[in-house]
N, C-alpha and C positions, 0 to 999 in steps of 0.2 A: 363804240362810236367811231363812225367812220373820218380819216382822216383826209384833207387836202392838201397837206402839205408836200408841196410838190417836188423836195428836198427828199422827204422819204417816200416816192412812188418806184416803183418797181423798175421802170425805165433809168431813173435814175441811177440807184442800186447798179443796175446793170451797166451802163454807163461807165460810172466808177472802177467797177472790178476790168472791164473790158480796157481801158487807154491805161491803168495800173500797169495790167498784164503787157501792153505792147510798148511801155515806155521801159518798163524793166528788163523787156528782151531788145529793145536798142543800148540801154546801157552795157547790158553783158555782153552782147555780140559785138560791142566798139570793143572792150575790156580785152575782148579775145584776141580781135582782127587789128589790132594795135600795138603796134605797129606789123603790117602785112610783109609775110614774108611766102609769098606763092612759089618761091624758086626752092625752098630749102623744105627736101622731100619731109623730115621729121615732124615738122612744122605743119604742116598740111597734113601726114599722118595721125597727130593728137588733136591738133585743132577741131578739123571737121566733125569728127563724132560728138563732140563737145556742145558746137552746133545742132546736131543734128538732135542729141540729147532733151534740146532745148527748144525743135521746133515747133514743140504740141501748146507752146504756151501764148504764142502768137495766134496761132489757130484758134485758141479757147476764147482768145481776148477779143480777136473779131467776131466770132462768133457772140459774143455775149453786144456786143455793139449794133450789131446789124438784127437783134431780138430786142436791143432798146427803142432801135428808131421804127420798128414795125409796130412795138406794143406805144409808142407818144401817137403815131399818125395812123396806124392801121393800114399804112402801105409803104412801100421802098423804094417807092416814086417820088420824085422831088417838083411836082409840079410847080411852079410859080416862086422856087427858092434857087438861087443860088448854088448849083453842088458844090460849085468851087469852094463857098464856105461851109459846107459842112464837115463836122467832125467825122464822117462818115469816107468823106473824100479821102482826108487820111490814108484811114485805115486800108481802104482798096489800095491806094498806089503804094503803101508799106507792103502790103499783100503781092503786090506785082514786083516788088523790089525783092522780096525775099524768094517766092516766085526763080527770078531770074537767078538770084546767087545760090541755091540749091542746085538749081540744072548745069551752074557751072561745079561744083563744090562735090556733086555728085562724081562725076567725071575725073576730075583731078584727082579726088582720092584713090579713085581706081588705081589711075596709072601710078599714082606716088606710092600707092601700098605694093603693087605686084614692084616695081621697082626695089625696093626695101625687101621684100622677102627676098627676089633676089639676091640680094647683097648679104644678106644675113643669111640664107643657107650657103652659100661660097663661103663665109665666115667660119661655119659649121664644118664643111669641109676642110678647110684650112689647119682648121683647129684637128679634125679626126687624123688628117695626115702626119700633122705634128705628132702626134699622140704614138701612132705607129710606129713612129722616127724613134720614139723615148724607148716605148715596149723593145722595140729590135735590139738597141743601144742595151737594155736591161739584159735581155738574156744574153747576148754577147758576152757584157759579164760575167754573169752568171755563169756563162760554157768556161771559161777560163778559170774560174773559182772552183769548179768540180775538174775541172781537167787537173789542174792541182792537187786534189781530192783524190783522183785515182791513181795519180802518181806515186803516191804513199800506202804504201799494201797493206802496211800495218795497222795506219791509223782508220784507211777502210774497214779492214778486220774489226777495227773494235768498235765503230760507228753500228757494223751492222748485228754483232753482239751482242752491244745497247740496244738498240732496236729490237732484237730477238727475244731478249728478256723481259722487255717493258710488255708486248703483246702476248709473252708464254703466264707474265704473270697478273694480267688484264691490270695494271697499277702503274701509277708514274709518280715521280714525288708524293706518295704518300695519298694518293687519291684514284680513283675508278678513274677509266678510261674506256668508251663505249662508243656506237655509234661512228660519226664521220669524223669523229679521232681516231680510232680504233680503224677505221676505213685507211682514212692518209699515212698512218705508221705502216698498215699491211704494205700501202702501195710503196712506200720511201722503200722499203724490206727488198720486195720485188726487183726495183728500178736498183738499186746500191747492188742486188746480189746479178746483176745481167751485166752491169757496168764492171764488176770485179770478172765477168766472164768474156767478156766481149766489150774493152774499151770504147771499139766504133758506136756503140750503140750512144753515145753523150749525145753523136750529132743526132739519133733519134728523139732523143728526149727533148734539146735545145729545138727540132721543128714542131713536134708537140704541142711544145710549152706556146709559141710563137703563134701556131695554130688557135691554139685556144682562147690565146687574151685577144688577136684580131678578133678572131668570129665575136667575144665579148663585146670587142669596140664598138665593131661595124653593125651589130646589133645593137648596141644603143645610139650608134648616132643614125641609123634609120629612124628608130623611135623617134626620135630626137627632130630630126626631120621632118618624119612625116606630122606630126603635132605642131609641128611650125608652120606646116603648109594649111593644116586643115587649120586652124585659127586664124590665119590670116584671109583664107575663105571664106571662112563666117564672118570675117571683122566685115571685107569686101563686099557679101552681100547684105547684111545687116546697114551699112553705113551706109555703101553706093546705092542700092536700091531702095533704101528707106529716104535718101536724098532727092531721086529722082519721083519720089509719090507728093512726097513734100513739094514738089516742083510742081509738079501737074495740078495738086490741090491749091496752091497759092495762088499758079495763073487764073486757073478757073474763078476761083474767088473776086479778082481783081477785073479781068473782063467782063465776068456776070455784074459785076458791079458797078461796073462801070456804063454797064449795058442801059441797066433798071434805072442810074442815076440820067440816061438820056445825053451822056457826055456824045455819043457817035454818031446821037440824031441831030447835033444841032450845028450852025452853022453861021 
C-alpha cells in the first residue's frame, strides 16, 4: 500500500540527513576554530587538516538538500517563493562561506607548514652538530685512555696475549667465538700489535674511529631529514591542494545556487 505520508517521502529523508550533516560540521568546525589562533604556526599546522578531513561532509549534506528540493518541486527554481526563506538559501551561502575559508586555509597552511619544516630541520641540524661535539669529546677520551694503555709495555703484552689465545683457541669464557666476534678480536689483535710497534699510529686509529661514527651520524640525520621533508610535502600537497578543490567546489556550489535560486536576476 502506497503511503502519503509526507513525513516519510524521500525529500524528506533527504532533507533530514542533509541540514544533520551541515549543522554537525558547523558545530565541529566552531569546536576547532575556537578560539582562532592564525598567528601561532602549530595551530594552523594541525587544525587545518582536521578541517579539511572534515570537508566531504558538508559536501554530501548539500548535496543531499539540493536532491530533496528537486525531487518536492521537480525544479531548483524558486519561482513565485521567497529564496530568502528557503532552507535551500542556507545551504548555498554556508557553501559560499566554506567556499571562502578553504581558499584562505588552503594558503595559510602552505606557508605555516614550509615554515615549521624549516625550523624543524635547523633543529635537526642543531641536534646533528651536537651530537658530533659528544662523538669528538668521546674519542678524545678514548685517545688518552690508550695512550695510557701503551705507556705500559707489559700490560700491552698481556692484553695482546689474551687476545692471541682467545682467537688461537676459537673460545672465550667457556663459549664458541665466531663470526663478527671473531672479526673484532682479529681486528683489536691487529690495531694493539701496530700500536705496540708504532705509538703514532693511536692518532690513526682516533681519525678512524671519528671517521666512522660521523659518516654513521651524517648518514642518519640525512635519512632523517630527508623523510622530514618528503612528509611534510605530502602533508603540503594533500592538505593545500585538497583545500584549494574544496574551495573551488564550494564557490561553484554557492553561485550556481545562487544563480538558479534567481538572487542576481532580481532587483
Amino acid at each position: 500500500m502506497k503511503s502519503t505520508t509526507s513525513a516519510l517521502s524521500a525529500p524528506f529523508v533527504l532533507k533530514v540527513i542533509g541540514y544533520t550533516l551541515l549543522v554537525s560540521t558547523i558545530i565541529i568546525y566552531l569546536t576547532f576554530l575556537i578560539p582562532l589562533q592564525w598567528q601561532d604556526d602549530q595551530w594552523v599546522f594541525t587544525t587545518v587538516p582536521q578541517l579539511f578531513d572534515r570537508g566531504m561532509m558538508p559536501l554530501i549534506g548539500i548535496g543531499f538538500i539540493y536532491m530533496s528540493s528537486f525531487l518536492e518541486t521537480g525544479s531548483l527554481r524558486t519561482e513565485g517563493r521567497n529564496p530568502f526563506l528557503t532552507g535551500r538559501f542556507f545551504a548555498v551561502v554556508l557553501s559560499g562561506l566554506l567556499g571562502l575559508g578553504f581558499l584562505i586555509a588552503g594558503p595559510a597552511y602552505f606557508v605555516k607548514s614550509t615554515q615549521l619544516e624549516t625550523t624543524g630541520v635547523d633543529r635537526l641540524a642543531q641536534q646533528a652538530k651536537q651530537q658530533e661535539q659528544q662523538i669528538a669529546a668521546q674519542v678524545q677520551q678514548r685517545l688518552m685512555q690508550l695512550q695510557e694503555q701503551v705507556k705500559d709495555k707489559t700490560k700491552l703484552d698481556a692484553e695482546l696475549k689474551q687476545i692471541g689465545d682467545v682467537i688461537t683457541s676459537g673460545q672465550m669464557n667457556g663459549r664458541k667465538i665466531e663470526g663478527k666476534e671473531l672479526e673484532f678480536l682479529q681486528k683489536s689483535q691487529k690495531d694493539l700489535q701496530k700500536l705496540k710497534d708504532d705509538p703514532n699510529y693511536l692518532q690513526v686509529m682516533a681519525k678512524d674511529a671519528t671517521d666512522q661514527e660521523l659518516q654513521k651520524l651524517r648518514e642518519g640525520a640525512k635519512k632523517t631529514e630527508d623523510g622530514a621533508r618528503g612528509e611534510a610535502m605530502k602533508a603540503r600537497l594533500r592538505t593545500g591542494l585538497g583545500s584549494l578543490l574544496y574551495a573551488i567546489a564550494f564557490s561553484l556550489i554557492s553561485w550556481l545556487g545562487l544563480a538558479e535560486m534567481g538572487v542576481f536576476s532580481r532587483r
